[in-house]
C-alpha positions in Angstrom: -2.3 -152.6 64.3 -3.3 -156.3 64.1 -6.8 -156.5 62.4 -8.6 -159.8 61.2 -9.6 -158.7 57.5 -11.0 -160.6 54.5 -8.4 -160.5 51.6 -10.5 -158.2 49.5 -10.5 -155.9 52.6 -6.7 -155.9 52.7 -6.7 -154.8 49.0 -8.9 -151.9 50.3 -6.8 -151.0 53.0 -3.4 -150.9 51.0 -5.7 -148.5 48.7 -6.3 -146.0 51.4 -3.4 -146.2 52.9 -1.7 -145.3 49.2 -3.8 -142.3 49.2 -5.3 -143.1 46.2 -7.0 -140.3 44.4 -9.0 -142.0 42.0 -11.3 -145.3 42.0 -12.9 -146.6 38.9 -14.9 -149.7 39.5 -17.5 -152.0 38.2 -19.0 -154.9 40.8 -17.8 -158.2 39.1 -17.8 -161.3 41.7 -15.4 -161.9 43.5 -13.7 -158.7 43.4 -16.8 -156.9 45.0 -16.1 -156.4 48.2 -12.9 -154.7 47.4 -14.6 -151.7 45.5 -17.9 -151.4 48.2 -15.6 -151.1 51.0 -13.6 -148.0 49.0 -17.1 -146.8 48.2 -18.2 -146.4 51.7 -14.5 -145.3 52.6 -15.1 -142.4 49.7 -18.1 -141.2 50.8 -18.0 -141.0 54.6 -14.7 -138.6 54.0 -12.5 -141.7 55.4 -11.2 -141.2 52.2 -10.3 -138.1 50.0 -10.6 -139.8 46.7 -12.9 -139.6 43.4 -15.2 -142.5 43.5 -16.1 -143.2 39.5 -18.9 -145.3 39.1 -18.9 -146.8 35.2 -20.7 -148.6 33.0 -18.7 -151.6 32.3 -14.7 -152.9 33.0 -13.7 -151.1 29.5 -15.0 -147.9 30.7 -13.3 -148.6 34.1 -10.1 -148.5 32.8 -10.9 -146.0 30.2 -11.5 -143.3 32.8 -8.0 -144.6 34.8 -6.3 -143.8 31.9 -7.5 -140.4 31.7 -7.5 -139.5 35.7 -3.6 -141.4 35.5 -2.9 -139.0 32.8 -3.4 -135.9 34.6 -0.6 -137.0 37.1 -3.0 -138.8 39.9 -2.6 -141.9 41.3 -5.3 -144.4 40.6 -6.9 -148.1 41.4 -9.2 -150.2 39.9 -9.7 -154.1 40.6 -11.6 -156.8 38.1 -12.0 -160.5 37.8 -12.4 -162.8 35.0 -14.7 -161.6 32.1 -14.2 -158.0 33.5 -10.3 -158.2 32.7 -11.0 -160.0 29.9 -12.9 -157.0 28.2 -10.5 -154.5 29.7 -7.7 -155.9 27.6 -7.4 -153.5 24.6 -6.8 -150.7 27.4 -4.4 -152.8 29.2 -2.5 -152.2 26.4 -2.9 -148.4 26.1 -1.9 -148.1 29.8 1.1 -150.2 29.7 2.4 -148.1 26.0 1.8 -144.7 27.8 3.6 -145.5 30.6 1.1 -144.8 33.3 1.8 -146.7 36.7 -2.2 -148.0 37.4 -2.2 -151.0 39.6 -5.2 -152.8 39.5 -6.3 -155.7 42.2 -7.3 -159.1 39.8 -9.0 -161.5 42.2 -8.7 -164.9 40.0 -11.7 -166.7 39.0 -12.4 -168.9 36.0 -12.9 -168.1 32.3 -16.5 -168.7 31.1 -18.3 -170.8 29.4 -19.0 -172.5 31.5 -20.2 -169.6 33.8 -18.0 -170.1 37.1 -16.9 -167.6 39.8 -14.5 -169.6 41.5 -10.6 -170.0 41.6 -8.6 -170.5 38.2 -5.4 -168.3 36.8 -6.3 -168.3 33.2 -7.7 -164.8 33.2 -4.7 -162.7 34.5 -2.0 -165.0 32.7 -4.3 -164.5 29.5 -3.3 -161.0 30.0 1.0 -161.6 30.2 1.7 -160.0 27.1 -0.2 -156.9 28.1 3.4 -155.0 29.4 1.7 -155.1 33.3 3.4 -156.4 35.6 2.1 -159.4 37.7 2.2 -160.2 41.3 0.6 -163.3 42.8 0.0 -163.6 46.6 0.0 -165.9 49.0 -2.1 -164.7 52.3 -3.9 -161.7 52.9 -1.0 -159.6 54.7 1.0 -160.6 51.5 -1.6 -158.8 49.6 -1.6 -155.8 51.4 2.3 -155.2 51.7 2.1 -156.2 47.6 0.1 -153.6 46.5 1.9 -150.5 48.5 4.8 -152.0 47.1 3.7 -152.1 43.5 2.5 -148.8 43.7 6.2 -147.8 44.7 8.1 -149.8 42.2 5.4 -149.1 38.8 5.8 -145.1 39.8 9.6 -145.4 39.7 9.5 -147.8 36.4 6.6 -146.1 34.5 4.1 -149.6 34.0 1.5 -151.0 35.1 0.6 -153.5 38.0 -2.1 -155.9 38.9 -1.6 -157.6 42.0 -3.4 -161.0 41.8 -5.3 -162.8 44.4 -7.2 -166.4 44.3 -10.9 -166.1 44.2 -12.7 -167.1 47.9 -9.7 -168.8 49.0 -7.9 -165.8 49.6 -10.8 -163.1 49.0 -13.1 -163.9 51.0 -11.1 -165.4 53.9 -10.4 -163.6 57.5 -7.0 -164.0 58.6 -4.7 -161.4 61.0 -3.6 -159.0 59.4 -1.0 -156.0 60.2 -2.3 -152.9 58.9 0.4 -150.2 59.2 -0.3 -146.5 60.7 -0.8 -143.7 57.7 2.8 -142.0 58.6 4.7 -145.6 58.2 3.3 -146.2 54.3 4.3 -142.5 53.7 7.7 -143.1 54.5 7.4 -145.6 52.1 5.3 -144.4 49.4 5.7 -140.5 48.6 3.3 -138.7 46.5 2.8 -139.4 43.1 4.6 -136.5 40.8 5.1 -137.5 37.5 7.9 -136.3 35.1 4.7 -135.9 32.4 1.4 -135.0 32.8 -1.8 -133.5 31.4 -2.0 -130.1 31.6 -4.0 -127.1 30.2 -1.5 -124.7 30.7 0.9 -126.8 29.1 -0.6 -128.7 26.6 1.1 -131.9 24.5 -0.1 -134.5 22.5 -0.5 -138.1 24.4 -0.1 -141.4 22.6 -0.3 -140.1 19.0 0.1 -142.1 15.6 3.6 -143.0 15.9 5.4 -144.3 12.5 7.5 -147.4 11.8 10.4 -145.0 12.4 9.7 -145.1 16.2 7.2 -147.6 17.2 10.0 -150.2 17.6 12.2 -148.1 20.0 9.2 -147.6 21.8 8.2 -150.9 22.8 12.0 -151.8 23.2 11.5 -149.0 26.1 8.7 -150.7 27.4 11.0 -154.3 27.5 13.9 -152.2 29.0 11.2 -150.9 31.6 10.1 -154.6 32.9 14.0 -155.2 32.8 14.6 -151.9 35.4 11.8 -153.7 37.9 13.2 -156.6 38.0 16.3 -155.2 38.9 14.8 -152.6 41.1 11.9 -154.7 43.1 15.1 -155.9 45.6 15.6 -152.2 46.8 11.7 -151.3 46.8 11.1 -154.7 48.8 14.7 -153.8 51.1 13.2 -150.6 51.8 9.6 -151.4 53.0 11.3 -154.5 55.2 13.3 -151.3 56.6 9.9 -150.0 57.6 7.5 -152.9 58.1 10.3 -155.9 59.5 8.2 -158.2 55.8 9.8 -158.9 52.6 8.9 -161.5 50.0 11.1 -161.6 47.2 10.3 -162.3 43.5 10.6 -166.0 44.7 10.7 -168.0 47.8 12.7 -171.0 47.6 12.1 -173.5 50.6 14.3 -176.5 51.1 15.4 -176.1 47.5 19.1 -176.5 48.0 19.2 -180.6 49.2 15.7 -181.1 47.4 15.3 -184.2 45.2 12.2 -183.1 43.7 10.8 -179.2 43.8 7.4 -178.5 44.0 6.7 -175.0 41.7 4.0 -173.4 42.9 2.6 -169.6 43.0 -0.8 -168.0 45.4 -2.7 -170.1 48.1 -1.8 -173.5 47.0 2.1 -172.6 48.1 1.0 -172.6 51.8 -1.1 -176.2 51.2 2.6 -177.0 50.1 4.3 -175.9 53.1 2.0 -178.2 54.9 2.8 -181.7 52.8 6.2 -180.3 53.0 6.7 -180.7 56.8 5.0 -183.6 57.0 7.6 -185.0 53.8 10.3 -183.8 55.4 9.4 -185.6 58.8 9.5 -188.9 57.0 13.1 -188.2 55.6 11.9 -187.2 52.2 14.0 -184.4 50.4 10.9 -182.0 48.9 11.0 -178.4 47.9 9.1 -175.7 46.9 9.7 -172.4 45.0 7.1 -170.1 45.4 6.6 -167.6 42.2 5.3 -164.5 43.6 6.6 -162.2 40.9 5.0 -163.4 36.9 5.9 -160.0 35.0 8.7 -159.8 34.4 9.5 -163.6 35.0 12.5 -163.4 37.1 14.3 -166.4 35.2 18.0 -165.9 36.9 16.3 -166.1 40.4 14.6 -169.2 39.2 17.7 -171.3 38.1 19.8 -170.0 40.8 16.8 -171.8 43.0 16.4 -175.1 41.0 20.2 -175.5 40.2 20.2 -179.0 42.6 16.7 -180.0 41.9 16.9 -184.1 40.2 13.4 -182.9 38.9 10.5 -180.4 38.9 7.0 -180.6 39.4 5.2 -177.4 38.3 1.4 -177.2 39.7 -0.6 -175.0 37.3 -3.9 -173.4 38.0 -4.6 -172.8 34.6 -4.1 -173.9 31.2 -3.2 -172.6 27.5 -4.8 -174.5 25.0 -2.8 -176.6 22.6 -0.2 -175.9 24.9 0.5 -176.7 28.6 0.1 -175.0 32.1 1.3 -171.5 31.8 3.7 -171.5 34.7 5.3 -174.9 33.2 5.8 -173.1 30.0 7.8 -170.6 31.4 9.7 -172.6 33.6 11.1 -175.0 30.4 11.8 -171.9 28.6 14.1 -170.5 31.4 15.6 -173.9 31.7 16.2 -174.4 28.7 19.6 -173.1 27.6 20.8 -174.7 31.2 23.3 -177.6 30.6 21.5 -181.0 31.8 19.1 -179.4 33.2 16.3 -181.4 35.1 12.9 -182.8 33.9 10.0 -180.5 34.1 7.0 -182.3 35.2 3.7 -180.0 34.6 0.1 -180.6 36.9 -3.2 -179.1 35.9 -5.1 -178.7 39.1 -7.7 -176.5 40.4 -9.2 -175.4 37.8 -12.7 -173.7 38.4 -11.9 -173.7 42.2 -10.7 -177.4 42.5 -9.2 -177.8 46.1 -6.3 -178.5 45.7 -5.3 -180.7 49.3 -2.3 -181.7 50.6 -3.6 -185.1 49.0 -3.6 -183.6 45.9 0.0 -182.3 45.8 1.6 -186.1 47.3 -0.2 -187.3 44.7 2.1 -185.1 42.2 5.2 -185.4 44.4 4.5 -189.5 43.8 4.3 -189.4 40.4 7.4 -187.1 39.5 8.9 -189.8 41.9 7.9 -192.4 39.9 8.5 -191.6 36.7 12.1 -191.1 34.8 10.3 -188.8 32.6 7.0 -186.7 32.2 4.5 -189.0 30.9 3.1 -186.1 28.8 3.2 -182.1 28.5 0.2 -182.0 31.1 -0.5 -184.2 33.4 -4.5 -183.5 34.6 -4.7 -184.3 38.0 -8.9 -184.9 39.8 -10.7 -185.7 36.7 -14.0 -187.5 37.4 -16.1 -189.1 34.9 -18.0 -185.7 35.1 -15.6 -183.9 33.1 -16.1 -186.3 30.1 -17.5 -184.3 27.4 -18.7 -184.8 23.8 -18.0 -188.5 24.3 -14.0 -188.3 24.3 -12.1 -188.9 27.4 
């Protein structure tokens, strides 16, 4: 059924439709929409699910773990400072192997205080063992998380499924919402191999010694390498059902391309834009979309970029005294690839920065320009504004 839903709204459909059996949440803007509607979903019986109202993001995930524990399957969704105090259970979640997927609508780190756009929060969290998903348009969202849900229950981790603040969250756009039977052809009932039990009772997540504590997260490094390997058949199965798929990237116009535009979430369809209009004029521009973060798919990536002349990476989000995120990770997967070619990396965005189609020619002129990158990062809209503490 064709529906025209705000993105948060899609999140809350995929929810119900996963027959979710537990919701922790705690309001944090943007994300709010995405927990009322469940709330109102919970309690007018539309949905037969444990609404847990907390006292702050910690708790919120606290309570997931236990409820995820007990062999239930769970949501929770967070922005910004909200993930950011989650992040010592992020890692308890991920090292006990409970499948939670959690919504992150992106919005800036403070100071200073901002609730718009920015990727820093969720890629702040890549080291977490979740696995990360960043989506394009509001029907991507939707399909995303009913596949996550399938693909961390058959690998054992985690999931957040990440969304751009307002231009993705609060936007209407059509969306298909499947019928209840479809999505549980799809996604069957959660039954864990190991759960909380009273009548059986085991310890979970003990002290563990040197003597296993290794091997353990080895498991967990083996367990992002089975969903890499296994997203293709989850994402082949639901395109069975639902006539979508995705892919951990999209590559578009990549294989004559001069020049590649790297980009991940809503800016990729701005791209799509200058790229029709680039292509009109006779000019040989790509993009690869990176939809899938964690685990970084890096043989997808250079089969993608193996013509590219040069890359420009646009990056929504920096690591300081370092580069763009998504730029670091792209050099790293090049980087044992003979003569491979220049990566160019673009701040741009940040704090929920439009980033137009003038925006991305700009980059596309200047990785045409230039032999080399002028520098790691290349800032793109500074005003005079942005000049602080007397340095430019």
């Amino acid at each position: 059924m064709k529906r025209v839903l705000e993105g948060s709204h899609a999140v809350a459909e995929a929810v119900r439709l996963a027959r979710i059996q537990v919701i922790s949440a705690y309001p944090i803007t943007p994300q709010t929409h995405i927990v009322e509607i469940l709330s109102d979903y919970c309690a007018s019986g539309k949905m037969n699910a444990r609404f847990l109202r907390v006292e702050s993001e910690h708790s919120c995930l606290a309570a997931l773990i236990g409820a995820q524990s007990t062999g239930v399957r769970t949501f929770t969704a967070t922005s910004s400072q909200g993930l950011a105090l989650m992040h010592e259970l992020l890692h308890w979640a991920s090292g006990a192997r409970l499948p939670i997927v959690m919504a992150e609508v992106n919005r800036a780190l403070a100071p200073g205080w901002n609730i718009w756009t920015d990727q820093s929060d969720s890629l702040a969290q890549r080291d977490t063992g979740w696995m990360q998903f960043y989506c394009e348009d509001a029907q991507e969202v939707l399909d995303t998380m009913l596949m996550a849900y399938r693909l961390a229950e058959m690998v054992n981790l985690p999931a957040m499924v990440v969304l751009d603040a307002f231009f993705l969250s609060h936007t209407y756009e059509p969306v298909d919402v499947p019928e209840q039977e479809e999505v549980d052809r799809f996604l069957p009932a959660y039954v864990p191999e190991f759960r909380l039990d009273t009548a059986h009772p085991f310890a979970l997540s003990p002290l563990v010694a040197p003597n296993a504590y290794m091997e353990m997260r080895r498991e967990i490094a083996a367990a992002m390498d089975e969903a890499l390997e296994r997203l293709d058949s989850v994402e082949e199965k639901f395109a069975g059902i639902f006539g979508r798929r995705y892919g951990a990237v999209e590559a578009v116009c990549c294989d004559d391309a001069d020049i590649v535009l790297v980009t991940s979430g809503t800016v990729t369809s701005t791209a799509r834009i200058l790229l029709e209009e680039l292509r009109a004029k006779g000019e040989k521009i790509g993009i690869l979309k990176i939809k899938l973060f964690r685990p970084f798919p890096v043989e997808a990536i250079r089969r993608a970029l193996a013509g590219a002349k040069k890359i420009a990476v646009v990056d929504r989000n920096f690591s300081f005294g370092a580069t763009g995120i998504f730029a670091q990770e792209l050099r790293a997967a090049l980087c044992n690839v003979p003569d491979h070619p220049p990566v160019f990396g673009f701040i741009a965005g940040l704090g929920g920065r439009d980033i137009t189609t003038e925006v991305l020619a700009s980059i596309v002129e200047q990785t045409k320009t230039a032999d080399a990158p002028p520098a790691e990062s290349i800032w793109i809209g500074l005003t005079e504004a942005a000049y602080a503490f007397g340095r430019p």
